[in-house]
C-alpha positions as CSV (number, residue, x, y, z in Angstrom):
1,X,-112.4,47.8,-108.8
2,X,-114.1,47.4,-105.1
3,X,-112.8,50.4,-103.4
4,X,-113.6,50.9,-99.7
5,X,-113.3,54.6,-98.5
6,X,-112.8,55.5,-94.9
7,X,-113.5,59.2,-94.6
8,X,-112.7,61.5,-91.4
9,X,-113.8,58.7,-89.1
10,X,-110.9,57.7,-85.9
11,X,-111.2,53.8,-85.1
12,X,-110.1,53.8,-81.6
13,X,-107.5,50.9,-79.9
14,X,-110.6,48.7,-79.5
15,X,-110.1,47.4,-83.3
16,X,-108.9,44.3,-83.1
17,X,-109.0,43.1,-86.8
18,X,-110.2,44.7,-89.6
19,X,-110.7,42.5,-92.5
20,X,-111.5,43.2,-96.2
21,X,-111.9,40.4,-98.1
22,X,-114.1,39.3,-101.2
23,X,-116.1,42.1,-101.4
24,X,-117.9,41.3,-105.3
25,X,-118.9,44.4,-107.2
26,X,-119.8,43.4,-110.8
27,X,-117.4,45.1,-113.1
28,X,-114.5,45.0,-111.0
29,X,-111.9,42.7,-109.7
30,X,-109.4,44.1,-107.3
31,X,-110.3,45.2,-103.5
32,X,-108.6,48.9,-102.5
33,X,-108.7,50.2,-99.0
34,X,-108.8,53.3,-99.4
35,X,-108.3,56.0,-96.5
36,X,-109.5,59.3,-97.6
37,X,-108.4,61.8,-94.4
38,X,-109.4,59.0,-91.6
39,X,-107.7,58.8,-88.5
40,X,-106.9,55.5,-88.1
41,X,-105.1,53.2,-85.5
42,X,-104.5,49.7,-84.7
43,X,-103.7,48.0,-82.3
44,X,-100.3,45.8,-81.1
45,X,-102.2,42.7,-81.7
46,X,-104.6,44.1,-84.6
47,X,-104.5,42.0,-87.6
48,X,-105.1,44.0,-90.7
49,X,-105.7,42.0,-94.0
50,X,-106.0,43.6,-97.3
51,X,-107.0,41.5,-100.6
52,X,-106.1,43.8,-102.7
53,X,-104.3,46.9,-102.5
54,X,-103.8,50.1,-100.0
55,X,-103.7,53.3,-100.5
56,X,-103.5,56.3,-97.8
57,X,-104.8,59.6,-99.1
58,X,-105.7,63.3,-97.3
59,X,-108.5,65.2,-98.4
60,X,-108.4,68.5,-98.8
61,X,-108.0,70.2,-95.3
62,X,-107.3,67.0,-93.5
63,X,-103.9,65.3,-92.2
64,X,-105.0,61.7,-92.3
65,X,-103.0,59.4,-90.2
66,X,-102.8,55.8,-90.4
67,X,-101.5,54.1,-87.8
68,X,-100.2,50.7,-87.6
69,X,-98.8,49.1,-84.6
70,X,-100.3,45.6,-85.5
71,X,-100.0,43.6,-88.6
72,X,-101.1,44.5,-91.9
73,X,-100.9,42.3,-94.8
74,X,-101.3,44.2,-98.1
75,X,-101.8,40.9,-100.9
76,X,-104.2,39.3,-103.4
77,X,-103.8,36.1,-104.9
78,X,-105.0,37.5,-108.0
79,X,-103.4,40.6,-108.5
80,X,-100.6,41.6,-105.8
81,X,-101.3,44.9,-103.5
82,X,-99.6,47.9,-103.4
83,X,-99.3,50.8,-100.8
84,X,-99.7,53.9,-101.8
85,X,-98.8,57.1,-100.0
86,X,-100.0,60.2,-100.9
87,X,-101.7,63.7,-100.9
88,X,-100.2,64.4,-97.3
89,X,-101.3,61.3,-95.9
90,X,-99.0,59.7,-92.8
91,X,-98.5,55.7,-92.2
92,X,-96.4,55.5,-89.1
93,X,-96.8,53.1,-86.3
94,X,-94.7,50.2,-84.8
95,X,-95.9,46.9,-86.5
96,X,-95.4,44.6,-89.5
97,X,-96.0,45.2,-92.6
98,X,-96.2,42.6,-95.4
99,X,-96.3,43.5,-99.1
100,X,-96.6,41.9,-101.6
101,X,-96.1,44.6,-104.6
102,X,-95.0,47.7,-104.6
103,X,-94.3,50.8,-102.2
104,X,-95.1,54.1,-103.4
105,X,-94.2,56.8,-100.9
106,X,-95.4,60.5,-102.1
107,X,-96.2,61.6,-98.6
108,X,-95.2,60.4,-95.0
109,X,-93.8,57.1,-94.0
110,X,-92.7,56.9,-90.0
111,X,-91.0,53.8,-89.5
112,X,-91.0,53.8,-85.7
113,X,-90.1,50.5,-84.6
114,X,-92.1,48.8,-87.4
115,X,-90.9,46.1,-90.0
116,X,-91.8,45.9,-93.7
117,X,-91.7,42.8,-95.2
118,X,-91.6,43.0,-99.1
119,X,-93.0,39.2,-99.3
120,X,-94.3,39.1,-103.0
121,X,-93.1,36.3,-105.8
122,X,-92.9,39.1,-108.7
123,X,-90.2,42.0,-108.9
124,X,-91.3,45.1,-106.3
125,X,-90.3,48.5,-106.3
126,X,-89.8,50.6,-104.0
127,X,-90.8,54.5,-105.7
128,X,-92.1,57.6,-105.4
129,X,-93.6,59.9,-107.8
130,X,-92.8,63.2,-106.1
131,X,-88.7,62.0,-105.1
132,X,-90.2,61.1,-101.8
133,X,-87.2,58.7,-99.9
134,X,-88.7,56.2,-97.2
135,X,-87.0,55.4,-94.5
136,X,-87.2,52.0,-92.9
137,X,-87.1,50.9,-89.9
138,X,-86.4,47.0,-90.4
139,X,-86.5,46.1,-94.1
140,X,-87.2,42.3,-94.6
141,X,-87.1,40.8,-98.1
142,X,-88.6,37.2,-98.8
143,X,-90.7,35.2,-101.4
144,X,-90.2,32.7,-104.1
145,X,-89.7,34.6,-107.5
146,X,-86.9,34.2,-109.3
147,X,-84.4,35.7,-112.2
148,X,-86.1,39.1,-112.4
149,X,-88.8,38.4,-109.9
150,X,-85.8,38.0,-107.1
151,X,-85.8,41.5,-106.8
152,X,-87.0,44.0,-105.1
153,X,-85.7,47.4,-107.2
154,X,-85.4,51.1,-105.7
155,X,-87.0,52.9,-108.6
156,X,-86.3,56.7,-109.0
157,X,-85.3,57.4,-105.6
158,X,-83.3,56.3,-102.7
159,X,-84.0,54.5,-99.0
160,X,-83.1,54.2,-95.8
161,X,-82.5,52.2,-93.0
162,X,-83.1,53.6,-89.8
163,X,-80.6,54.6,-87.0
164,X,-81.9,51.5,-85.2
165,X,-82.8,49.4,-87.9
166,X,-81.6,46.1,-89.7
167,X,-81.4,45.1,-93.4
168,X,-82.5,41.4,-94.1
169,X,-82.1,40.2,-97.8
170,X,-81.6,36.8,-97.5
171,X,-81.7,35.1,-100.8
172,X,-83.5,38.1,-102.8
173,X,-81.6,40.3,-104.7
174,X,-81.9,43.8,-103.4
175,X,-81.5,46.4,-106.9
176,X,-80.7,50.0,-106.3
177,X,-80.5,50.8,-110.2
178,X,-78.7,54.5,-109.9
179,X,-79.9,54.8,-106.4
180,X,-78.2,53.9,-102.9
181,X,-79.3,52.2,-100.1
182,X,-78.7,53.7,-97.1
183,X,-78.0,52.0,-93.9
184,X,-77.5,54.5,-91.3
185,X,-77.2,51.9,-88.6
186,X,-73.8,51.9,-87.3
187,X,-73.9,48.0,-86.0
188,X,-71.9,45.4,-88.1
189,X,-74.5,43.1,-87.7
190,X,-77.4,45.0,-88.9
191,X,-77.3,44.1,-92.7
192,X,-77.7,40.0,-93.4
193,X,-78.0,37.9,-96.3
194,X,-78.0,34.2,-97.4
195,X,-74.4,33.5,-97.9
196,X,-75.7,29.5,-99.4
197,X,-73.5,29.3,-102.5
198,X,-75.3,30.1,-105.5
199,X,-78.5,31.2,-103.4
200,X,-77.5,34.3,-102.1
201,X,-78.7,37.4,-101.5
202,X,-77.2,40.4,-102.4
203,X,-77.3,44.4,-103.3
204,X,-76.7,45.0,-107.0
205,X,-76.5,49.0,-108.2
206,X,-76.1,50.7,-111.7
207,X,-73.0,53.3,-112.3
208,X,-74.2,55.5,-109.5
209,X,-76.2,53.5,-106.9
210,X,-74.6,52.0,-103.9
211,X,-75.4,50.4,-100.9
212,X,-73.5,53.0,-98.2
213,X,-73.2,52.0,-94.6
214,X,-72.5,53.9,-91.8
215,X,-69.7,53.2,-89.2
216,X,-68.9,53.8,-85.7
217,X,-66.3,50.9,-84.5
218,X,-63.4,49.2,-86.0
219,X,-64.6,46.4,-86.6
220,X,-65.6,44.9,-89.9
221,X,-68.6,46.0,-92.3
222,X,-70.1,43.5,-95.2
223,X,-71.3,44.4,-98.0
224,X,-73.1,42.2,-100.0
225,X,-72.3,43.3,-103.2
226,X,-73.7,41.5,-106.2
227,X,-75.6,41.5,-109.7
228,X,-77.6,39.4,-112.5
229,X,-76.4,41.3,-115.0
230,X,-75.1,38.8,-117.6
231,X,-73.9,36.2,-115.6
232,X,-75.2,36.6,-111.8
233,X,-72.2,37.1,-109.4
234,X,-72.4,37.4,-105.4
235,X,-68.7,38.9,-104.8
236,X,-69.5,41.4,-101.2
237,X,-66.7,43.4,-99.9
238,X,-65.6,43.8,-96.2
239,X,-64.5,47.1,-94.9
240,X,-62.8,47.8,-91.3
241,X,-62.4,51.1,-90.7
242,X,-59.0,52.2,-88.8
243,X,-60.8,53.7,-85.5
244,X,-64.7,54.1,-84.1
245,X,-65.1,57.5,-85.3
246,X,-67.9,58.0,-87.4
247,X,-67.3,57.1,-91.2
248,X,-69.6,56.2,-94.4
249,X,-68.9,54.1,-97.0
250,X,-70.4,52.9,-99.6
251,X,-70.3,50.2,-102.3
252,X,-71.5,48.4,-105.8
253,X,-69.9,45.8,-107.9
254,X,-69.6,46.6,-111.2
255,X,-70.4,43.3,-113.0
256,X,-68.6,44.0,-116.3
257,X,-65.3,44.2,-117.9
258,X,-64.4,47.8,-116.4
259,X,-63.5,49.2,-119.9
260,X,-67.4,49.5,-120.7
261,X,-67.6,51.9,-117.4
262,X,-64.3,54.0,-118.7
263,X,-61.7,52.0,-116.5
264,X,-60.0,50.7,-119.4
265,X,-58.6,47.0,-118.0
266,X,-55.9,47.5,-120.7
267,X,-54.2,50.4,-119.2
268,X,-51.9,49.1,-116.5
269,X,-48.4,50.4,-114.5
270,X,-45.5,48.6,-115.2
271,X,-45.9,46.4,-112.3
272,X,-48.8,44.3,-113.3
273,X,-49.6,42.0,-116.2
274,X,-53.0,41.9,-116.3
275,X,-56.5,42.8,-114.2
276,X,-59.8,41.0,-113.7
277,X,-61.8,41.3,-116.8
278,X,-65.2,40.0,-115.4
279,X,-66.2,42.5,-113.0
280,X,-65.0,45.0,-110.4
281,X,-65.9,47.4,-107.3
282,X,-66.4,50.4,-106.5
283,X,-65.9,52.0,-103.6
284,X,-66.4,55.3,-101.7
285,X,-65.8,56.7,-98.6
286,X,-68.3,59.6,-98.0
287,X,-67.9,60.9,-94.9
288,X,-65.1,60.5,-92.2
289,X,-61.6,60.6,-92.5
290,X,-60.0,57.0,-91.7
291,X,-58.4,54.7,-93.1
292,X,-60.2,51.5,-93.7
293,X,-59.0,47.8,-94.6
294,X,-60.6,46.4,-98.0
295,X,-61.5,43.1,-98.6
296,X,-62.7,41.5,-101.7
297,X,-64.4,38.3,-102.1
298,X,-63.9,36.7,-105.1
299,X,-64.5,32.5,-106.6
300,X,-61.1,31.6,-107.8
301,X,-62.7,28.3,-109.5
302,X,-65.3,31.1,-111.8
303,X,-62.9,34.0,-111.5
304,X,-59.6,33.0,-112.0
305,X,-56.2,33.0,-109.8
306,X,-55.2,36.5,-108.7
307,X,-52.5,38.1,-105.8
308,X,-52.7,41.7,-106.2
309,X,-55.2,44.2,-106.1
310,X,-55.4,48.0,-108.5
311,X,-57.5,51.7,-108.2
312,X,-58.2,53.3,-110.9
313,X,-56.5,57.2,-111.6
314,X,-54.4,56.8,-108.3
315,X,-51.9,58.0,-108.0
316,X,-51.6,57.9,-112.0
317,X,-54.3,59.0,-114.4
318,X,-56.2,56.7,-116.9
319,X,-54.7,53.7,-115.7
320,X,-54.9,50.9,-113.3
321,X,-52.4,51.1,-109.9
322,X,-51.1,48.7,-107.7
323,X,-51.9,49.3,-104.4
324,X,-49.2,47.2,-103.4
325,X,-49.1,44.8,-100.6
326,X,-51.8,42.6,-100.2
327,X,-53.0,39.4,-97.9
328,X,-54.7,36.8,-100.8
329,X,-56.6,34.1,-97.9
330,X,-58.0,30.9,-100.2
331,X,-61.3,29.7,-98.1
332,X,-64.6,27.7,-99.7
333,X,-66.2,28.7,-101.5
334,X,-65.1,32.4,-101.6
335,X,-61.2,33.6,-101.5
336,X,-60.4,37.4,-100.3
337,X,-57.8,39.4,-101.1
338,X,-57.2,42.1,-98.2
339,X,-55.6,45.4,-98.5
340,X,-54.8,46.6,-95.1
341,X,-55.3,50.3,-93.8
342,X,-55.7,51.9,-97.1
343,X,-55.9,55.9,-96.7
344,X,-56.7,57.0,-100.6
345,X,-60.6,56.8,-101.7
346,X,-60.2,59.4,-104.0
347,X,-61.0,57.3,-106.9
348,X,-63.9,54.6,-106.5
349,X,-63.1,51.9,-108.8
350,X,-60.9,48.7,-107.2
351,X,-60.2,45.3,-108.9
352,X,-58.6,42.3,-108.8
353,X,-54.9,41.7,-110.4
354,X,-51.8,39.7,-111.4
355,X,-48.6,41.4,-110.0
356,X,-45.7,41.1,-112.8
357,X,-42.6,39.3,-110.7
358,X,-39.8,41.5,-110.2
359,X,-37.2,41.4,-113.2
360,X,-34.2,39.2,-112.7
361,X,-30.8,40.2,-113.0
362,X,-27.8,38.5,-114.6
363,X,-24.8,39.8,-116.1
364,X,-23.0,38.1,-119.5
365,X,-19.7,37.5,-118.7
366,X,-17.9,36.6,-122.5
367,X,-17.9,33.1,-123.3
368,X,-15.6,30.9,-125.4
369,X,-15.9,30.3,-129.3
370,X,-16.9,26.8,-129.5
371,X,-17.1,26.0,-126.0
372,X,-19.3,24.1,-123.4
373,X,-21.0,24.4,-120.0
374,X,-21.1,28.2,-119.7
375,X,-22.8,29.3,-116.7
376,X,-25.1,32.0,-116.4
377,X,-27.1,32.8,-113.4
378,X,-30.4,35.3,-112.5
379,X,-31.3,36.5,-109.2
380,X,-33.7,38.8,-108.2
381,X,-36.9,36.9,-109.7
382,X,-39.5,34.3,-108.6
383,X,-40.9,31.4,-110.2
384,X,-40.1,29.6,-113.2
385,X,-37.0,31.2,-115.3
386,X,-37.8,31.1,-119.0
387,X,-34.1,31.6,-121.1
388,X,-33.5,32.3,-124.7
389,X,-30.3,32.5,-126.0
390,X,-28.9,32.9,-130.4
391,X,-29.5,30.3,-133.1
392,X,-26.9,28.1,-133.0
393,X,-26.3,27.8,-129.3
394,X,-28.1,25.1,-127.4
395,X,-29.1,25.6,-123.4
396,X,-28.2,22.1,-122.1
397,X,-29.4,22.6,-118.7
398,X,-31.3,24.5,-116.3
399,X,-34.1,25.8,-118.6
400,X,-36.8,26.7,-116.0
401,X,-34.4,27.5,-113.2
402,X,-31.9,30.3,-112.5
403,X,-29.0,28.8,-113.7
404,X,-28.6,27.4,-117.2
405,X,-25.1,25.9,-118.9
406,X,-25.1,27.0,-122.5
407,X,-23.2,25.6,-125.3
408,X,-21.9,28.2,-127.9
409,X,-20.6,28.6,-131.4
410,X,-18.5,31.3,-132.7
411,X,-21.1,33.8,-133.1
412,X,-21.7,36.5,-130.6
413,X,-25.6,37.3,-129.1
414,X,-28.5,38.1,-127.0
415,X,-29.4,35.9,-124.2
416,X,-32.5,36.7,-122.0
417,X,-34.7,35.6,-119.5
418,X,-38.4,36.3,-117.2
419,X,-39.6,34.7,-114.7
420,X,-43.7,33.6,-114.1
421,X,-45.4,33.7,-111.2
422,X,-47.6,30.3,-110.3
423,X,-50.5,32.7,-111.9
424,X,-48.7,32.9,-115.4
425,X,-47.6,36.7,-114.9
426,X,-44.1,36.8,-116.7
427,X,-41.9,39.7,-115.7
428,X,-40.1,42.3,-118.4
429,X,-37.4,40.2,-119.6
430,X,-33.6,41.0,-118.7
431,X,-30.7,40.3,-121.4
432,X,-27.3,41.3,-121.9
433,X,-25.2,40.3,-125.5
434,X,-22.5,37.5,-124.9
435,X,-19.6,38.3,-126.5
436,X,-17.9,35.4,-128.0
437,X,-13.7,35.2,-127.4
438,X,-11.3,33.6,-129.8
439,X,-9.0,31.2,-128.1
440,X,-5.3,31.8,-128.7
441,X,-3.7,30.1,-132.2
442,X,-1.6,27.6,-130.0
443,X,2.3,26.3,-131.2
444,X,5.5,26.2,-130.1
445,X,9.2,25.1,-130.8
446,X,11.3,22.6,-129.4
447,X,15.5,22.5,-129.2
448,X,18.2,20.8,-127.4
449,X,19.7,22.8,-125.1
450,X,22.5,20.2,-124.7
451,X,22.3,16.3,-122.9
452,X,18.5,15.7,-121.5
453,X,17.5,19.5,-120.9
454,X,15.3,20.7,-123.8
455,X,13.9,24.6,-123.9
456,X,10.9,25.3,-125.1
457,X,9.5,28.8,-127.1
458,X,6.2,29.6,-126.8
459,X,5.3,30.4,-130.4
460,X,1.3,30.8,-130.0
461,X,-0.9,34.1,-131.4
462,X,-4.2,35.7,-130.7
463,X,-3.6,37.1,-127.7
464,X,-2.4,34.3,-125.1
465,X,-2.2,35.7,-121.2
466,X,-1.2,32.0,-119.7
467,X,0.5,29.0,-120.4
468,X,0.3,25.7,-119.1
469,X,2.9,23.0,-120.1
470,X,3.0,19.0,-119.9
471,X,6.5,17.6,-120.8
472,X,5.2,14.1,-121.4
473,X,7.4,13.0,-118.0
474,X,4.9,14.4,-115.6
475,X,6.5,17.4,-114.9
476,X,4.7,21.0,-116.1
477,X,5.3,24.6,-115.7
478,X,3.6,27.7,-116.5
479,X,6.5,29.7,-118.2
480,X,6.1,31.0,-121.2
481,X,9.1,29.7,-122.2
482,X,10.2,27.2,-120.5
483,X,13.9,24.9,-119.9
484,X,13.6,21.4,-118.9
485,X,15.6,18.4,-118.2
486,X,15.1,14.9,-119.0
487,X,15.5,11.9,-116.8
488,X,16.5,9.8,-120.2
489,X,16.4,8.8,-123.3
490,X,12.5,8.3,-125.1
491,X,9.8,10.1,-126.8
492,X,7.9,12.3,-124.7
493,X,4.5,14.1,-125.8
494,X,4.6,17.5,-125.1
495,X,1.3,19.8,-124.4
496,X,1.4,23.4,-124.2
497,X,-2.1,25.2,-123.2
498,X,-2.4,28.8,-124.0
499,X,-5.4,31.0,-123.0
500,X,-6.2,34.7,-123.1
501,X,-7.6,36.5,-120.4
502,X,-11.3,35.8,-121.0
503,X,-10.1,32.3,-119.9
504,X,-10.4,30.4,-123.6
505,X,-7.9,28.0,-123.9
506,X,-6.5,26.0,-126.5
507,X,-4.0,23.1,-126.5
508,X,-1.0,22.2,-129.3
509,X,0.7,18.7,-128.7
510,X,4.1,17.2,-130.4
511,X,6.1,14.4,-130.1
512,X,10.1,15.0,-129.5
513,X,12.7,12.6,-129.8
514,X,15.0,12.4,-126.5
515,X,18.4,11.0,-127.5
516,X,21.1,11.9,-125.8
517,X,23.3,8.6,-126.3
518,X,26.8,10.7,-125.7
519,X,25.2,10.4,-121.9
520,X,25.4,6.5,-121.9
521,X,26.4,6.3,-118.3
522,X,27.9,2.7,-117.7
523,X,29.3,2.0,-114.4
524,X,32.7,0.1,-113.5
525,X,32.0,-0.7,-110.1
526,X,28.9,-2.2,-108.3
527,X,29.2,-3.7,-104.8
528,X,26.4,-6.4,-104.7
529,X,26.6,-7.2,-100.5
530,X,23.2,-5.9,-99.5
531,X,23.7,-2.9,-97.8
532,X,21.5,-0.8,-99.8
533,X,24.4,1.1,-101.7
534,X,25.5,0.2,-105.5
535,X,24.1,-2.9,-105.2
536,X,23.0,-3.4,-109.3
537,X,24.8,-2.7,-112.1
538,X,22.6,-0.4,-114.1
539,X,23.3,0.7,-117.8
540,X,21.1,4.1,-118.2
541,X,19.3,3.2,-121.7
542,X,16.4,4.5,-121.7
543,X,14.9,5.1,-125.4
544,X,17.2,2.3,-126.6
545,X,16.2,-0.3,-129.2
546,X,17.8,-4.1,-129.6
547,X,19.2,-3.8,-126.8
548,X,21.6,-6.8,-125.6
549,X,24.1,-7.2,-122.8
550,X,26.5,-10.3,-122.4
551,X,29.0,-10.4,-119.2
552,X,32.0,-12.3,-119.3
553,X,34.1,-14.1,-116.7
554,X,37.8,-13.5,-117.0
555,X,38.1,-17.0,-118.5
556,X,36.0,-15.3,-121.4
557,X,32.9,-17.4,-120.2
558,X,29.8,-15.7,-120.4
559,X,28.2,-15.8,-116.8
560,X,25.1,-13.3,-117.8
561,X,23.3,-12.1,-120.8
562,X,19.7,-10.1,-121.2
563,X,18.1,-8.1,-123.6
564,X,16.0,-6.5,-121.5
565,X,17.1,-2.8,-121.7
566,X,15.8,-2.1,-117.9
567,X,18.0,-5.0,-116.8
568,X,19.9,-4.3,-113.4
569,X,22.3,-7.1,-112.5
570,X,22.8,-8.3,-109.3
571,X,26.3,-9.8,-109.6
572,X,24.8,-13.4,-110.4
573,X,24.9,-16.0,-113.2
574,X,22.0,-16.1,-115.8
575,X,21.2,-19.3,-113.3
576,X,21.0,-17.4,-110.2
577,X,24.2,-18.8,-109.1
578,X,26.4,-15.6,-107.0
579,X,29.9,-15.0,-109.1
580,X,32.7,-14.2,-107.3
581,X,34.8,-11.0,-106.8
582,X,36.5,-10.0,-110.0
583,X,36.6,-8.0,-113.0
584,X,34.1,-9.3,-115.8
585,X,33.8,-8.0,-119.5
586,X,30.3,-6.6,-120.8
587,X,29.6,-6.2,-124.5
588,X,26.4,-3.8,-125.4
589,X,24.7,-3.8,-128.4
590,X,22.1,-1.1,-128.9
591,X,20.7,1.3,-131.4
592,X,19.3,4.5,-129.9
593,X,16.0,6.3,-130.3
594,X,17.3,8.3,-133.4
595,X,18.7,5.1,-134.7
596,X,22.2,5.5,-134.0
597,X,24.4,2.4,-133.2
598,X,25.4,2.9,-129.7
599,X,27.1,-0.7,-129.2
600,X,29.8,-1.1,-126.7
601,X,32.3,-2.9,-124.5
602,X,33.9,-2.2,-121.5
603,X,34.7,-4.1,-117.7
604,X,33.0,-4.5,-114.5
605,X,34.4,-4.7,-111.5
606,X,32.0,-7.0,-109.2
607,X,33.4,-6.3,-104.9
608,X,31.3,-7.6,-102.4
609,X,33.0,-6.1,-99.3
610,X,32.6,-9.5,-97.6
């Protein structure tokens, strides 16, 4: 190893580059500059380039300051550099710093105004052997390394950004391990990163490290929360605190199902039906006492649908909450899902959920043994309805919305029914038992009450509250039992409909013979001179069967004959010719309904009035 050793000697501001390079002692391949109690400084436009590695040490009885105001780049192409702080040493100054390994701080770091640029293509740590924490002033991470060489790793201790500082990551991956990050800048704009999908940069932490942000405005702080653990995830989270009093917060995402961490995912209130097994956040409010609005990021496409959002032991223990209300924004290539003003950071871990849709509510109503088209209707839900109703019954219509008709047997039973949100999260079903109602055992008896009226006795069991009758002639009543009169002669078909008062019905029908012959009416008189009154003869025969009617002159001539039993005769001869005034002679042959002979004779007197 070449090792250069600068020893109690001050180069003033007249260095304007100091150079090390290539130095070739046999037996040794790596250049150090080594500052062994030296005061050192350099100038604003001092170029300092190391091949190799640095290292600022204090011998015994000295306070050896370097200090940089310049740029110093600390690299080999060979074999990265390292700085190395230590034995009481300082490194302060204003300029830039490039590294391309590691930073080992066991003594004084002043950041000034300075950047350090962690450039190097293989994984850097930031450490200390003697739990020395460096503050920064402006932390810039670059190079070209990837998976593991991405990072740039807090080993053993934590860091800091200055009051005035900034935090660049761009596409590197910043890795705290247990450790936090502290960013005690209060601007919103001092932390970037590459937000390029699937090239970004990011702060990943262990259970215990963080990346923790101070605040002083309300106004909105990212944190780039992500992790290559397993698969690699960029998923920040966006907190606005309530007011522009001072506040902390801090933040890691847990990139694993939450159950490894002791935040079993199964454990859930009532209210949800599932949370977001890939990963999750935590986050902490140190200091303050505001209320701050949460927003996580998440890639609906990788990570699923969700519109809710849960904490962990709050208010309940050992279980996932809803926090309730929540803003879900879909954006490209990252969704967010905002809880506003949220007061309770007692409990760090937050994830993403499904929210279970409210239960519906219906009510079963009893339905009819053997019937049709029952209605049943749920309120109260969201989504698509899902029924189920007893073997043996058949929903005919409406599966998937909040009314269905059902058609049941005899058999009462269970219906039910959820409702899904468009994310698949059924609600707790709601059912009620159906109770199936007998319709009444319908019949009744018929009898002549004398002529054409009829009464009817209701004569019907199981229970019948109503009754509905049809006596064939278009006339009804709801009586339970019933009189009714008859225009005529015939067979009428007679309906009665009983029902109980669950509304089932059932219907009995018979035939009855109407035949009241002993009513014949046959008139004497008719007046055929068109004015409206008596013009026809009319016999009343209805229900009569071989029916004939002849009409006879007084000479004994027959002038008319039909056997048409609706026949009305308008005083004229079977050849349309008008017959005079004068009493005729009718003979009627007939047999009624019931088969009796009914056959007759009689006169007609025919008056004109003209």
């Amino acid at each position: 190893m070449n090792k250069i050793t600068l020893s109690g000697k001050t180069f003033g501001k007249t260095v304007a580059f100091l150079a090390l390079t290539g130095l070739s002692f046999s037996g040794f391949s790596q250049n150090i500059l080594f500052n062994n109690g030296a005061q050192i400084y350099t100038g604003p436009t001092a170029i300092v380039q190391v091949n190799g590695g640095f290292q600022n040490d204090g011998a015994a009885g000295t306070t050896p300051v370097f200090e940089n105001n310049g740029t110093m780049t600390i690299a080999n192409s060979g074999t990265p550099g390292t700085v190395r702080l230590t034995n009481g040493s300082t490194l302060q100054g204003n300029g830039t710093y490039n590294v391309e390994q590691d930073w080992i701080n066991d003594a004084t770091f002043t950041a000034g105004t300075s950047t350090v640029n962690l450039d190097g293509n293989l994984q850097q740590f930031v450490t200390s052997t003697t739990a020395t924490v460096t503050t920064f002033n402006n932390l810039t991470l670059t190079g070209t390394g990837t998976a593991a060489n991405r990072k740039k790793t807090l080993q053993l201790v934590n860091a800091n950004i200055g009051t005035t500082g900034t935090l660049a990551i761009n596409d590197r991956e910043l890795e705290t391990q247990t450790n936090t990050m502290f960013v005690l800048n209060p601007s919103t704009t001092c932390v970037t990163n590459n937000t390029t999908a699937f090239n970004e940069g990011f702060v990943s932490s262990s259970v215990g490290g963080s990346l923790s942000r101070v605040t002083n405005t309300a106004a909105v702080y990212n944190f780039p929360t992500g992790s290559s653990l397993g698969t690699t995830r960029y998923r920040p989270v966006n907190l606005t605190p309530a007011s522009a009093s001072a506040n902390q917060y801090n933040a890691r995402l847990g990139n694993n199902n939450a159950t490894l961490d002791a935040f079993n995912t199964a454990s859930l209130d009532s209210t949800m039906c599932t949370v977001n097994a890939l990963y999750y956040h935590q986050v902490n409010h140190s200091a303050g006492a505001d209320n701050a609005s949460i927003d996580i990021f998440y890639d609906q496409a990788g990570d699923g649908n969700w519109d809710g959002m849960a904490q962990w032991n709050t208010p309940t223990a050992a279980r996932w909450n809803n926090m309730g209300t929540v803003t879900n924004t879909t954006a490209s290539p990252y969704n967010d899902m905002l809880k506003v003003s949220w007061a309770d950071f007692s409990n760090s871990p937050y994830i993403l959920a499904r929210i279970r849709p409210d239960m519906p509510v219906f009510a079963c109503a009893p339905v009819c043994a053997n019937s049709t088209g029952n209605t049943f209707t749920a309120t109260g839900g969201t989504g698509t309805y899902t029924w189920t109703s007893p073997a043996g019954t058949t929903i005919a219509s409406g599966q998937g919305t909040g009314t269905v008709e059902i058609d049941w047997n005899n058999a009462s039973g269970p219906i039910s029914v959820t409702t899904s949100s468009a994310l698949g999260c059924v609600s707790y079903p709601s059912s009620c038992t159906v109770t199936v109602s007998t319709p009444p055992v319908v019949a009744f008896d018929t009898a002549s009450a004398g002529g054409f009226n009829y009464n009817f006795t209701d004569q019907s069991t199981g229970g019948a509250t109503n009754w509905a009758w049809n006596f064939g002639d278009g006339s009804s009543s709801s009586a339970q039992n019933p009189s009714h009169n008859y225009s005529g002669n015939g067979i009428q078909n007679v309906c009665l409909t009983a029902s109980n008062s669950d509304g089932c019905s059932a219907t009995a029908c018979e035939d009855i013979i109407i035949d009241a012959t002993e009513y014949l009416n046959i008139p004497n008189v008719f007046t055929p001179d068109g004015d409206g009154t008596n013009d026809l003869f009319y016999i009343n025969s209805s229900g009569l069967t071989n029916f004939n009617l002849d009409i006879f002159n007084r000479w004994g001539t027959k002038v008319f004959t039909s056997n048409d039993a609706g026949i009305k005769w308008d005083g004229r001869s079977s050849a349309g010719v008008e017959l005079s005034d004068g009493t005729y002679y009718f003979i009627l042959k007939g047999t009624s309904i019931s088969k009796k002979d009914v056959s007759t004779t009689g006169f007609i007197n025919l008056i004109r009035n003209k």
